[in-house]
BADODREN-977735 format. One record per residue: x, y, z of N, C-alpha, C in turn; residue number from 1. Coordinates in Angstrom, 1 decimal, padded with zeros to 4 digits. Example, Ala and Ser with C-alpha at 12.3 -4.5 7.8 and 13.67 -1.06 7.14 Angstrom:
     n.xx     n.yy     n.zz    ca.xx    ca.yy    ca.zz     c.xx     c.yy     c.zz     i
    013.2   -005.7    007.8    012.3   -004.5    007.8    013.2   -003.3    007.8     1
    012.8   -002.2    007.1    013.7   -001.1    007.1    012.9    000.0    007.9     2
//
This chain:
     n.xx     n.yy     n.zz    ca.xx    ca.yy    ca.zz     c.xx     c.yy     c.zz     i
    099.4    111.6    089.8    098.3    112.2    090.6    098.8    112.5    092.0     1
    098.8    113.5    092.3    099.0    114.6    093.8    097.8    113.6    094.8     2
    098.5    114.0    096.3    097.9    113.4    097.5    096.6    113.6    097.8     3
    096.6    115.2    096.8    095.2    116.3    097.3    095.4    116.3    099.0     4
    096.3    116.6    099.4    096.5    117.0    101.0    096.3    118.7    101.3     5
    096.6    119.3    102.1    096.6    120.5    102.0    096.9    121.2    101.6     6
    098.2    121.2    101.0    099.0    121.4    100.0    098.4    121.7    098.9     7
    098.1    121.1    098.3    097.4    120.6    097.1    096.1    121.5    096.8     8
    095.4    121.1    098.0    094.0    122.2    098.3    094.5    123.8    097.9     9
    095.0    124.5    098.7    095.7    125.7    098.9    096.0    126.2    097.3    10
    096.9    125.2    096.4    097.4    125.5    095.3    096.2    125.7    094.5    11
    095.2    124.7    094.2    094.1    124.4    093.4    093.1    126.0    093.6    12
    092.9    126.2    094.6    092.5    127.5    095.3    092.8    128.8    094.9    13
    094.3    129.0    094.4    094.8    130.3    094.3    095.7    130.6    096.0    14
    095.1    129.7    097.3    095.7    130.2    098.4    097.1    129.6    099.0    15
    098.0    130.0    098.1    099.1    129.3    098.3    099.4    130.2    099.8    16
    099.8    129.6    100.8    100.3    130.0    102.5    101.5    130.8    101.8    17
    101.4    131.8    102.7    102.9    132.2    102.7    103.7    133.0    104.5    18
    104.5    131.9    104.3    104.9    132.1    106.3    105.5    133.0    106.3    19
    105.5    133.9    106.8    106.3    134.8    107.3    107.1    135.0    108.5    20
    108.4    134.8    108.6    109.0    134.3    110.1    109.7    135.7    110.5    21
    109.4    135.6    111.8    109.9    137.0    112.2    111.5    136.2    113.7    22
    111.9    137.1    114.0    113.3    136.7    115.0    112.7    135.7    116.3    23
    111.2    136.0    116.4    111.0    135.2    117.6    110.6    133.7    117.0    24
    110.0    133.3    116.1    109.9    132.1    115.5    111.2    131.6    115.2    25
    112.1    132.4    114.7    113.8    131.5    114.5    113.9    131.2    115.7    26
    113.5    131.8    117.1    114.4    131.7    118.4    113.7    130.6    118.7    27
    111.7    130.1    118.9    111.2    128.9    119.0    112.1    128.0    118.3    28
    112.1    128.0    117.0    112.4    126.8    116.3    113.9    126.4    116.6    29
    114.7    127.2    117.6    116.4    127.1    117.5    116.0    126.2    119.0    30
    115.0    127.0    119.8    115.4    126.3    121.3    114.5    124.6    121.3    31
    113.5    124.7    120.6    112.6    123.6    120.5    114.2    122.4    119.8    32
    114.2    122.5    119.0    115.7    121.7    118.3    116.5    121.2    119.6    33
    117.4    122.2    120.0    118.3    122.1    120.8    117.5    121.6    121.9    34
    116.4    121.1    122.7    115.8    120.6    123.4    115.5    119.1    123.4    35
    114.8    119.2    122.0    114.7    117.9    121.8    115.7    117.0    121.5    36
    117.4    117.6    120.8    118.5    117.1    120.2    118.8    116.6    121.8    37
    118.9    117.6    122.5    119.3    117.3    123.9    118.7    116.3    124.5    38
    117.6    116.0    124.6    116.2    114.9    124.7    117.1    113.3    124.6    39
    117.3    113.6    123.1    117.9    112.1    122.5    118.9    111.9    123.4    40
    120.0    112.8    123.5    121.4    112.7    124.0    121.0    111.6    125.1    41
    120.2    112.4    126.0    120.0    111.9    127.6    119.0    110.8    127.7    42
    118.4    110.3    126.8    117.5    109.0    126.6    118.5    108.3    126.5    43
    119.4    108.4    125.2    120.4    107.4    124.9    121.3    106.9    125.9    44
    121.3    108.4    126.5    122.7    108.0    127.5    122.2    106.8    129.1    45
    120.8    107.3    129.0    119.8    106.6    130.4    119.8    105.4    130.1    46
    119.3    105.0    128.7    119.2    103.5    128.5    120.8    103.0    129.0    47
    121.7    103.7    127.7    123.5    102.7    127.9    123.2    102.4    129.6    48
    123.1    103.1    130.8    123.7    102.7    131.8    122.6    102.3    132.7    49
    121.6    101.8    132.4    120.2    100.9    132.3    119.0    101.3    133.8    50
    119.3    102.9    133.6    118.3    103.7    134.4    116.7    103.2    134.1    51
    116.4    102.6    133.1    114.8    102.8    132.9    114.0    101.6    133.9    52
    113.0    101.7    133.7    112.0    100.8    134.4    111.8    098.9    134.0    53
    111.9    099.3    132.5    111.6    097.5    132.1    112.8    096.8    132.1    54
    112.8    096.2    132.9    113.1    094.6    132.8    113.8    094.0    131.7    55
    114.7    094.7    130.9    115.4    094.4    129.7    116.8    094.8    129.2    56
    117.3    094.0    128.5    119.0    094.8    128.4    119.0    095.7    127.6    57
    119.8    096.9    127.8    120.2    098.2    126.7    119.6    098.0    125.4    58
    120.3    096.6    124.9    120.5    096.2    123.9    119.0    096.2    123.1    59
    117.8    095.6    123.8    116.8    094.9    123.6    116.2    096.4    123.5    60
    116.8    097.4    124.9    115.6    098.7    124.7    115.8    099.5    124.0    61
    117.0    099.2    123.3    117.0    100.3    122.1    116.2    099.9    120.6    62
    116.1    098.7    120.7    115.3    098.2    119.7    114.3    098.7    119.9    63
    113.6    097.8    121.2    112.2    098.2    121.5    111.4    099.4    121.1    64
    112.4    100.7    121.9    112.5    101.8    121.8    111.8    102.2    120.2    65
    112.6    101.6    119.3    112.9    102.2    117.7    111.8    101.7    117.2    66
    111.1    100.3    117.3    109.9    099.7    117.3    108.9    100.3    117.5    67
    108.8    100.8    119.1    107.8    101.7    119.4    107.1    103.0    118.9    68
    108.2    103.6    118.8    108.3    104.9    117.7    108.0    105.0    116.6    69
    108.3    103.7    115.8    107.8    103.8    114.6    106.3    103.2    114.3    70
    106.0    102.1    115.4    104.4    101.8    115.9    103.6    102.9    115.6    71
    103.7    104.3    117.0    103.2    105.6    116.8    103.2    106.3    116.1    72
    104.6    106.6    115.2    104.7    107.2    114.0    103.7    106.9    113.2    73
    102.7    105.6    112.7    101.9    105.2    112.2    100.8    105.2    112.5    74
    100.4    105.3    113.8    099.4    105.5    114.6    099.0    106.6    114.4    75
    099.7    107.5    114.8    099.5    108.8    114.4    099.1    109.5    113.0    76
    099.6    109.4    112.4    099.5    109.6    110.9    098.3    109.3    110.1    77
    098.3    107.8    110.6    096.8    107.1    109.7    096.0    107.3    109.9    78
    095.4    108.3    111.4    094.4    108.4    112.3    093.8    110.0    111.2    79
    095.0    110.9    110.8    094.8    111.9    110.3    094.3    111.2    108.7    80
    094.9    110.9    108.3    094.8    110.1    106.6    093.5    109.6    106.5    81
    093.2    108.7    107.1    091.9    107.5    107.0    090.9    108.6    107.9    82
    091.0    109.6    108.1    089.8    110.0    108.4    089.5    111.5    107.4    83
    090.7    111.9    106.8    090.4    112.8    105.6    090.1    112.3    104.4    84
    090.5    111.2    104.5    090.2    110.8    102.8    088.8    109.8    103.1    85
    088.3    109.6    104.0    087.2    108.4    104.0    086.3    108.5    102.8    86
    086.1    109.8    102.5    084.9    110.2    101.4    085.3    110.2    100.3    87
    086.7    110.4    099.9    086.8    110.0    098.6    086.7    109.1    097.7    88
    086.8    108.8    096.6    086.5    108.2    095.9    087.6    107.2    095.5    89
    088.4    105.6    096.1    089.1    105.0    095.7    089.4    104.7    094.6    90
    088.9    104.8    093.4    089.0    104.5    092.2    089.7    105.7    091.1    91
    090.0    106.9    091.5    091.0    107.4    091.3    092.2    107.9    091.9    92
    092.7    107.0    093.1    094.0    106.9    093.2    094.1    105.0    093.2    93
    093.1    104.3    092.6    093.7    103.0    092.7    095.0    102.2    092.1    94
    095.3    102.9    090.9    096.6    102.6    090.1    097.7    103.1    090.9    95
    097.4    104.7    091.6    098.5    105.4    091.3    099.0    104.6    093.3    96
    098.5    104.8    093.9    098.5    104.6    095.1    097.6    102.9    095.3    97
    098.1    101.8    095.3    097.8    100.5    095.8    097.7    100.1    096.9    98
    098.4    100.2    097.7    098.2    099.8    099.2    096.9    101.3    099.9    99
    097.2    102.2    099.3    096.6    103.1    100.1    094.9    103.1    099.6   100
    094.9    102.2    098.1    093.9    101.8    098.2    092.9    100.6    098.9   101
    093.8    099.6    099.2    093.7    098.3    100.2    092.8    099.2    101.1   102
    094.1    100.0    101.8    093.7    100.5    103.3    092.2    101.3    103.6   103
    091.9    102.0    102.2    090.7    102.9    101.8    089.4    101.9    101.9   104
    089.7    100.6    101.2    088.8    099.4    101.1    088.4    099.3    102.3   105
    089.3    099.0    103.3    089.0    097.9    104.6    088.4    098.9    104.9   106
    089.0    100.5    105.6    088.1    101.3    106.3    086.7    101.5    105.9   107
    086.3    101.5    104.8    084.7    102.1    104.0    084.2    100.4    104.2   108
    084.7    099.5    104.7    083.2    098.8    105.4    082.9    099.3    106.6   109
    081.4    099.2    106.7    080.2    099.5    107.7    081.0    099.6    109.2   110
    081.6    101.1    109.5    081.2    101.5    110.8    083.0    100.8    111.2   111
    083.7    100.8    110.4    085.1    100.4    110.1    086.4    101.5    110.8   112
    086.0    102.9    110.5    086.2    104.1    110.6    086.5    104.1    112.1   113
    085.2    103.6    112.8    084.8    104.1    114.0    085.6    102.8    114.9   114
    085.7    101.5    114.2    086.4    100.2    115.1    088.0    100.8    115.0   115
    088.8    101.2    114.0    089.9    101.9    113.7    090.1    102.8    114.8   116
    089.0    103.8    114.8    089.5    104.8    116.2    089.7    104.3    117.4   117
    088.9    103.4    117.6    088.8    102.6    119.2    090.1    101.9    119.3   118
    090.2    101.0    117.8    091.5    100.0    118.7    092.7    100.8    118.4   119
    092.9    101.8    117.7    094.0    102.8    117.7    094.1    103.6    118.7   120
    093.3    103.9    119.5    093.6    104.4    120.7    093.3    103.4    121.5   121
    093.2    102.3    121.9    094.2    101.3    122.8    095.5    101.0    122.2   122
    095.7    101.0    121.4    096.7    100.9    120.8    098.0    101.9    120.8   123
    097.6    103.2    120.8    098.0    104.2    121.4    098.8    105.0    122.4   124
    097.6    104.3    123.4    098.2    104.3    124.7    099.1    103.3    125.3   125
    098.5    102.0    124.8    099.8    100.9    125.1    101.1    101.0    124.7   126
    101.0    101.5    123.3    102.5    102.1    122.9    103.3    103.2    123.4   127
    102.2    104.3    124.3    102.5    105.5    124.9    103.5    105.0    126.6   128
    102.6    104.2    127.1    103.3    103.6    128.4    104.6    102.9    128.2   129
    104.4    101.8    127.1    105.4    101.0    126.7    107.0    101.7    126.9   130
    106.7    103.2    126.1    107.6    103.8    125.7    108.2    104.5    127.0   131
    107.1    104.9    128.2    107.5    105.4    129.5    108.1    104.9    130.1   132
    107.9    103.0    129.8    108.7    102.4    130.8    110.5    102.4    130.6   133
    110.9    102.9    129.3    112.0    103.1    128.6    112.2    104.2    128.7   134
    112.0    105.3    128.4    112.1    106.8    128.9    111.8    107.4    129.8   135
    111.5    106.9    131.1    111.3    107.4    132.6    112.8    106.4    132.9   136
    113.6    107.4    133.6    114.8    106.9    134.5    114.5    107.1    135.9   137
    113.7    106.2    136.5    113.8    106.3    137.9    114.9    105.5    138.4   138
    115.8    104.6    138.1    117.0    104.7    138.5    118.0    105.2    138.0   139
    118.7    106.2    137.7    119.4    107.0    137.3    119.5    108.3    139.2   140
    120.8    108.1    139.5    121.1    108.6    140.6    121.1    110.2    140.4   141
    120.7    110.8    141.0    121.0    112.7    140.9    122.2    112.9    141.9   142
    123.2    112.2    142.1    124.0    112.6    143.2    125.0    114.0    141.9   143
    125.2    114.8    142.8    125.6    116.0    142.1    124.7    116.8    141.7   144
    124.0    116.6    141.2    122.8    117.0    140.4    121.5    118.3    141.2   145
    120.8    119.3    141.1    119.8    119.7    142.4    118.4    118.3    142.1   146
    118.4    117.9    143.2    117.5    116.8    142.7    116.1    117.4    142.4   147
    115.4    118.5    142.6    114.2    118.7    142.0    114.6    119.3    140.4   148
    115.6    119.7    140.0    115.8    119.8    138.4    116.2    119.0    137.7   149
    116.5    118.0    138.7    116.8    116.3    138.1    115.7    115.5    137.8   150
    114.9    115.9    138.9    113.9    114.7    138.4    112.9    115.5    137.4   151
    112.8    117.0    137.1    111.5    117.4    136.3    112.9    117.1    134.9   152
    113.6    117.4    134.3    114.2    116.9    133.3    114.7    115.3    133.1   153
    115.2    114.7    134.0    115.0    113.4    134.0    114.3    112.2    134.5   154
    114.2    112.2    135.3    112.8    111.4    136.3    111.3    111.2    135.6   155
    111.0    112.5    135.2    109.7    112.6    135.2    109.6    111.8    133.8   156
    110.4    111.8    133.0    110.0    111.2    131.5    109.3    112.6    130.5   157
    110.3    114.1    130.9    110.1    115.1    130.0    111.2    114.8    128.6   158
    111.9    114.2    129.0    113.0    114.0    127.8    112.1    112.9    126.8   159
    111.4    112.2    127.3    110.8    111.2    126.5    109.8    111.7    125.5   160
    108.9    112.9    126.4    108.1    113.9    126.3    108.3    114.5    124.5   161
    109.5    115.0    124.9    110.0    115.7    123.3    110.6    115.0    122.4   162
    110.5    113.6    122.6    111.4    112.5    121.6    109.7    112.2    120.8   163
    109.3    111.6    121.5    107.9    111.6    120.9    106.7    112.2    120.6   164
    106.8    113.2    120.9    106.1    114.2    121.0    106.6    114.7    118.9   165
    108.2    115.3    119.1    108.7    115.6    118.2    108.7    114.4    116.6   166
    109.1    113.1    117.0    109.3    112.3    116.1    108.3    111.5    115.6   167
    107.2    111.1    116.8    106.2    110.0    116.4    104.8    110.6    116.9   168
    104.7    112.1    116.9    103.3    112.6    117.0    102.9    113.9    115.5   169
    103.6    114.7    116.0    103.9    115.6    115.5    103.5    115.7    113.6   170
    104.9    114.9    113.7    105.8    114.6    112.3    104.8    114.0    111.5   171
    104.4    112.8    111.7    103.6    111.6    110.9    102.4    112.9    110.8   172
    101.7    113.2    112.0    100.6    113.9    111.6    100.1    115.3    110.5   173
    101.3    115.8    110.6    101.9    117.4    109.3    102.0    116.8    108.2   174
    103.3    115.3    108.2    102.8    114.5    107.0    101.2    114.0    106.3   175
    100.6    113.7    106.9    100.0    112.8    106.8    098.3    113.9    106.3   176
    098.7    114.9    107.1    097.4    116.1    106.4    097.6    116.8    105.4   177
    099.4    116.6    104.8    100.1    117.2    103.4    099.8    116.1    102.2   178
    100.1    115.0    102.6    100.4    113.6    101.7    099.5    112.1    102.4   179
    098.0    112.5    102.6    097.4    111.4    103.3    097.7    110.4    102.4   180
    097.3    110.8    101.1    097.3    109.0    100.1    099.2    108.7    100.2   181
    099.8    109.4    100.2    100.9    108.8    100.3    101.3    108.0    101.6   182
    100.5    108.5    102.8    101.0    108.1    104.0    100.5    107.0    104.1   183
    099.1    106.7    103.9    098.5    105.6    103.5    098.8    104.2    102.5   184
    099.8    105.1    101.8    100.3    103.7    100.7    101.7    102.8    101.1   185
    102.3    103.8    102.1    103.8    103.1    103.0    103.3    102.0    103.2   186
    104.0    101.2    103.0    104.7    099.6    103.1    104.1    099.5    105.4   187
    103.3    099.1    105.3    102.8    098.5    107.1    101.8    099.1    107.2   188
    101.3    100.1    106.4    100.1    101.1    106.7    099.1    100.2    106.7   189
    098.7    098.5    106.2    097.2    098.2    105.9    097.5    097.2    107.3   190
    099.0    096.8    107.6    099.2    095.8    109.2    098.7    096.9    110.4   191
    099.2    097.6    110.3    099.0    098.4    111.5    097.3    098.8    111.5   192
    096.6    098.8    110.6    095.1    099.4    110.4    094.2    097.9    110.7   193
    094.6    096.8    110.2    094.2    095.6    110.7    094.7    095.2    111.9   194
    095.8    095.4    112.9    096.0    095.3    114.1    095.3    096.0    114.9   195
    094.4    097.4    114.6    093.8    098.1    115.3    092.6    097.8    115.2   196
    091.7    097.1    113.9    090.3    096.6    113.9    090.7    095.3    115.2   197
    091.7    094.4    115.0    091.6    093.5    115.7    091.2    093.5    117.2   198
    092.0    095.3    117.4    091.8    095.0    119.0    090.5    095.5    119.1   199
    089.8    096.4    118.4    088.5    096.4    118.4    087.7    094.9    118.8   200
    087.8    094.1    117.8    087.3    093.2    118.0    087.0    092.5    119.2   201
    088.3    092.7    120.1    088.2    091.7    121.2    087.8    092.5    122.4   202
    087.2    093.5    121.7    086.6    094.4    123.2    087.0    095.4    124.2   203
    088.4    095.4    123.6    089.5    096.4    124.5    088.8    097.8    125.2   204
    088.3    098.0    124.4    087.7    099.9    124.1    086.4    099.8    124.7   205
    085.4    098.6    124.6    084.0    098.7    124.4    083.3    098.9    126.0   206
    084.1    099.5    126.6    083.7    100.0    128.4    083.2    101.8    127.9   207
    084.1    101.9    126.6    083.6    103.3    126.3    082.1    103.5    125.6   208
    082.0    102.5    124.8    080.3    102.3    124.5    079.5    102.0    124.9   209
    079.7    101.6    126.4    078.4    101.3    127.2    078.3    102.5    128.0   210
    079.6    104.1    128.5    079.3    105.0    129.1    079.0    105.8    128.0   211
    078.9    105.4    126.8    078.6    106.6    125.8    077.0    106.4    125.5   212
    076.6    105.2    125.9    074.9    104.8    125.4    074.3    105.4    126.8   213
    074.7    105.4    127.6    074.7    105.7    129.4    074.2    106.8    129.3   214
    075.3    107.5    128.4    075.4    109.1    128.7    074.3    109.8    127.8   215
    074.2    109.1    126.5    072.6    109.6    125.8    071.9    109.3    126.4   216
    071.3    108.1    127.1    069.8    108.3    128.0    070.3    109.2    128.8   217
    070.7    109.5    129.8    071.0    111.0    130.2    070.3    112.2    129.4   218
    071.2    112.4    128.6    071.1    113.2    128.0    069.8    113.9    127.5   219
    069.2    112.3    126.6    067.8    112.1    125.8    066.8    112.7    126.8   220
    067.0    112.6    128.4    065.6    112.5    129.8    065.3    114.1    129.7   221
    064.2    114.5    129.4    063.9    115.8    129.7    064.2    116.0    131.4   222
    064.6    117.6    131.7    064.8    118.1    132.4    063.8    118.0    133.1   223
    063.5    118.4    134.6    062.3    118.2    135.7    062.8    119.6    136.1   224
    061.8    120.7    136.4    062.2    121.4    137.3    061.5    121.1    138.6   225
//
Protein backbone atom coordinates (compact mmCIF):
# COMPACT_ATOMS: atom_id res chain seq x y z
CA UNK A 1 0.00 0.00 0.00
CA UNK A 2 1.33 3.61 -1.42
CA UNK A 3 1.63 6.75 1.05
CA UNK A 4 -1.42 8.28 -1.03
CA UNK A 5 0.94 11.51 -0.81
CA UNK A 6 0.90 13.69 -3.76
CA UNK A 7 2.37 11.66 -5.78
CA UNK A 8 0.02 9.07 -5.55
CA UNK A 9 -2.99 11.62 -5.92
CA UNK A 10 -1.61 13.00 -9.28
CA UNK A 11 -1.11 9.20 -10.63
CA UNK A 12 -4.66 7.97 -9.44
CA UNK A 13 -5.97 11.18 -11.34
CA UNK A 14 -4.50 10.76 -14.77
CA UNK A 15 -2.38 14.15 -13.63
CA UNK A 16 0.93 12.91 -13.58
CA UNK A 17 3.26 16.62 -13.24
CA UNK A 18 5.48 17.00 -15.83
CA UNK A 19 8.44 19.67 -15.09
CA UNK A 20 9.75 21.17 -17.60
CA UNK A 21 13.24 22.88 -16.88
CA UNK A 22 14.44 25.56 -18.95
CA UNK A 23 18.47 27.14 -18.61
CA UNK A 24 17.39 29.49 -15.87
CA UNK A 25 16.05 26.74 -13.37
CA UNK A 26 19.46 24.70 -14.04
CA UNK A 27 21.21 28.11 -13.21
CA UNK A 28 18.82 28.37 -9.70
CA UNK A 29 19.40 24.94 -8.87
CA UNK A 30 23.42 25.09 -9.71
CA UNK A 31 23.82 28.48 -7.48
CA UNK A 32 21.22 27.52 -4.67
CA UNK A 33 23.75 24.01 -4.24
CA UNK A 34 26.95 25.84 -4.48
CA UNK A 35 25.56 28.19 -1.76
CA UNK A 36 24.41 26.08 0.53
CA UNK A 37 27.56 23.45 -0.05
CA UNK A 38 29.50 26.61 0.68
CA UNK A 39 27.09 27.24 3.82
CA UNK A 40 28.36 23.84 5.39
CA UNK A 41 32.09 24.49 4.49
CA UNK A 42 31.98 27.79 6.66
CA UNK A 43 29.68 26.47 9.61
CA UNK A 44 32.15 23.69 9.92
CA UNK A 45 35.02 25.68 9.63
CA UNK A 46 33.33 28.50 12.42
CA UNK A 47 32.65 25.79 14.88
CA UNK A 48 36.53 23.90 14.42
CA UNK A 49 37.98 27.38 15.56
CA UNK A 50 35.09 28.02 18.21
CA UNK A 51 33.56 31.40 16.67
CA UNK A 52 29.97 30.59 17.90
CA UNK A 53 27.99 31.88 20.77
CA UNK A 54 27.30 28.72 23.23
CA UNK A 55 29.39 27.94 25.79
CA UNK A 56 30.56 24.50 24.53
CA UNK A 57 33.54 22.65 22.92
CA UNK A 58 33.64 21.97 19.01
CA UNK A 59 33.34 18.67 19.91
CA UNK A 60 29.98 18.82 21.86
CA UNK A 61 28.65 21.49 18.98
CA UNK A 62 29.00 19.40 16.38
CA UNK A 63 26.90 16.88 17.96
CA UNK A 64 24.52 19.29 19.20
CA UNK A 65 24.43 20.84 15.88
CA UNK A 66 23.48 17.17 14.15
CA UNK A 67 20.82 16.61 17.07
CA UNK A 68 19.29 19.79 16.33
CA UNK A 69 18.84 19.26 12.79
CA UNK A 70 17.48 16.17 12.95
CA UNK A 71 14.98 17.49 15.97
CA UNK A 72 13.59 19.96 12.96
CA UNK A 73 13.93 17.69 10.34
CA UNK A 74 11.09 16.02 12.28
CA UNK A 75 9.38 18.88 13.26
CA UNK A 76 8.95 19.89 10.20
CA UNK A 77 7.79 17.02 8.33
CA UNK A 78 5.22 15.70 10.93
CA UNK A 79 3.61 19.09 11.07
CA UNK A 80 2.86 18.47 7.14
CA UNK A 81 1.96 14.47 7.65
CA UNK A 82 -0.28 14.63 10.86
CA UNK A 83 -2.22 17.30 9.44
CA UNK A 84 -2.80 15.68 5.91
CA UNK A 85 -3.59 12.46 6.93
CA UNK A 86 -5.77 13.44 10.13
CA UNK A 87 -8.98 12.27 8.20
CA UNK A 88 -8.02 9.19 7.15
CA UNK A 89 -8.97 6.25 8.01
CA UNK A 90 -6.14 4.28 10.29
CA UNK A 91 -7.26 0.98 9.76
CA UNK A 92 -5.97 0.75 6.28
CA UNK A 93 -2.55 1.49 6.62
CA UNK A 94 -2.50 -0.33 10.20
CA UNK A 95 -0.45 -3.50 9.13
CA UNK A 96 1.35 -1.83 6.40
CA UNK A 97 2.59 1.24 8.33
CA UNK A 98 2.74 0.61 12.54
CA UNK A 99 4.17 3.25 14.15
CA UNK A 100 2.54 5.70 11.77
CA UNK A 101 -0.42 4.19 13.00
CA UNK A 102 0.49 4.80 16.81
CA UNK A 103 1.17 8.31 15.74
CA UNK A 104 -2.47 8.62 13.74
CA UNK A 105 -3.95 7.15 17.24
CA UNK A 106 -2.54 9.70 19.62
CA UNK A 107 -3.24 12.66 17.25
CA UNK A 108 -7.28 11.73 16.59
CA UNK A 109 -7.79 12.23 20.41
CA UNK A 110 -10.01 15.21 21.16
CA UNK A 111 -8.38 18.56 20.05
CA UNK A 112 -4.81 16.51 19.90
CA UNK A 113 -4.14 18.03 16.44
CA UNK A 114 -4.40 21.46 17.79
CA UNK A 115 -2.02 20.65 21.38
CA UNK A 116 0.64 19.11 18.51
CA UNK A 117 0.64 22.57 16.77
CA UNK A 118 1.17 24.59 19.80
CA UNK A 119 3.94 22.60 21.45
CA UNK A 120 5.58 22.01 17.99
CA UNK A 121 5.96 25.46 17.56
CA UNK A 122 7.56 26.04 20.85
CA UNK A 123 9.40 23.42 20.07
CA UNK A 124 10.36 24.84 16.92
CA UNK A 125 11.53 27.82 17.73
CA UNK A 126 13.63 26.59 20.67
CA UNK A 127 15.36 24.35 18.22
CA UNK A 128 15.51 27.38 15.74
CA UNK A 129 17.63 29.70 18.36
CA UNK A 130 19.34 26.67 19.76
CA UNK A 131 20.79 26.21 16.42
CA UNK A 132 21.67 30.23 16.08
CA UNK A 133 23.55 30.01 18.99
CA UNK A 134 25.95 27.44 16.93
CA UNK A 135 25.63 29.12 13.60
CA UNK A 136 25.97 32.84 14.34
CA UNK A 137 29.84 33.49 14.59
CA UNK A 138 30.10 36.61 16.39
CA UNK A 139 33.45 35.73 17.37
CA UNK A 140 35.04 34.93 14.26
CA UNK A 141 37.47 38.09 13.42
CA UNK A 142 36.97 39.82 9.79
CA UNK A 143 40.50 41.14 9.88
CA UNK A 144 41.26 40.91 6.03
CA UNK A 145 37.91 40.45 5.24
CA UNK A 146 35.41 43.96 4.06
CA UNK A 147 33.68 43.79 7.32
CA UNK A 148 30.07 44.63 6.12
CA UNK A 149 30.37 41.44 3.69
CA UNK A 150 31.69 39.59 6.56
CA UNK A 151 29.24 40.02 8.78
CA UNK A 152 25.97 39.77 6.19
CA UNK A 153 27.68 36.15 5.14
CA UNK A 154 29.03 35.30 8.38
CA UNK A 155 27.96 37.29 11.43
CA UNK A 156 24.58 37.48 10.71
CA UNK A 157 23.85 33.50 10.81
CA UNK A 158 23.01 33.56 6.73
CA UNK A 159 25.19 30.45 6.36
CA UNK A 160 23.07 28.90 9.06
CA UNK A 161 20.08 30.32 7.14
CA UNK A 162 20.74 27.83 4.14
CA UNK A 163 21.90 24.78 6.18
CA UNK A 164 18.58 24.62 7.66
CA UNK A 165 16.51 26.18 5.71
CA UNK A 166 17.95 23.46 2.97
CA UNK A 167 18.30 20.28 5.22
CA UNK A 168 15.75 20.46 8.10
CA UNK A 169 12.81 22.63 6.56
CA UNK A 170 12.54 22.31 3.20
CA UNK A 171 13.50 18.50 2.75
CA UNK A 172 11.43 16.68 5.59
CA UNK A 173 8.47 18.92 4.29
CA UNK A 174 8.50 17.79 0.11
CA UNK A 175 9.04 14.50 1.86
CA UNK A 176 6.55 14.34 4.02
CA UNK A 177 3.54 15.84 1.42
CA UNK A 178 5.06 12.91 -1.15
CA UNK A 179 5.27 9.99 1.66
CA UNK A 180 3.23 11.35 4.81
CA UNK A 181 2.42 7.64 6.12
CA UNK A 182 5.92 6.90 5.48
CA UNK A 183 7.22 9.92 7.28
CA UNK A 184 5.05 9.23 10.00
CA UNK A 185 6.11 5.55 10.48
CA UNK A 186 10.20 6.50 10.98
CA UNK A 187 11.62 5.11 14.02
CA UNK A 188 11.15 8.78 16.68
CA UNK A 189 8.14 10.07 14.78
CA UNK A 190 5.57 9.02 17.91
CA UNK A 191 8.77 10.54 20.67
CA UNK A 192 8.97 13.67 18.95
CA UNK A 193 4.83 13.96 18.58
CA UNK A 194 4.60 13.06 22.45
CA UNK A 195 7.38 15.65 23.33
CA UNK A 196 5.26 18.20 21.65
CA UNK A 197 1.78 17.35 23.37
CA UNK A 198 3.96 17.45 26.48
CA UNK A 199 5.01 20.92 26.07
CA UNK A 200 1.51 21.74 25.42
CA UNK A 201 0.68 20.47 28.46
CA UNK A 202 2.71 22.57 30.64
CA UNK A 203 1.48 25.74 29.16
CA UNK A 204 4.34 26.91 27.04
CA UNK A 205 2.05 28.36 24.07
CA UNK A 206 -1.18 29.06 26.13
CA UNK A 207 -0.39 33.23 26.28
CA UNK A 208 -1.59 32.55 22.61
CA UNK A 209 -5.10 31.38 23.76
CA UNK A 210 -5.86 33.88 25.91
CA UNK A 211 -4.93 36.75 22.81
CA UNK A 212 -6.88 34.50 20.53
CA UNK A 213 -10.20 34.41 22.90
CA UNK A 214 -9.26 38.36 23.35
CA UNK A 215 -9.30 38.84 19.84
CA UNK A 216 -12.84 37.10 19.13
CA UNK A 217 -14.69 39.27 21.64
CA UNK A 218 -13.26 41.90 19.61
CA UNK A 219 -14.09 40.75 16.85
CA UNK A 220 -17.74 39.10 17.95
CA UNK A 221 -18.57 43.44 19.34
CA UNK A 222 -20.66 44.98 16.59
CA UNK A 223 -19.33 48.00 15.14
CA UNK A 224 -20.63 51.62 16.56
CA UNK A 225 -20.62 54.24 14.14
Amino acid sequence: QESRGLGDVYKRQGLEPKVQLNWFDYLKYLWSTVVTMGSVVIVLYGISIKAYVLPIHPAGAYIFAIVLLVTLYYLEGLMIAIVGTQYWDPETFREVYPNAFKVHQMMSEPENVKRFIIGRQFFTVLTNFMLAQIMVFAHWSSDGYDPILFFIVVKSGLVGVFIILAFAQLLPELLAAEYPLRFMNMWGSYTICYMCLFFDSIGVGHAAWAIYYLSLIHISEPTRL
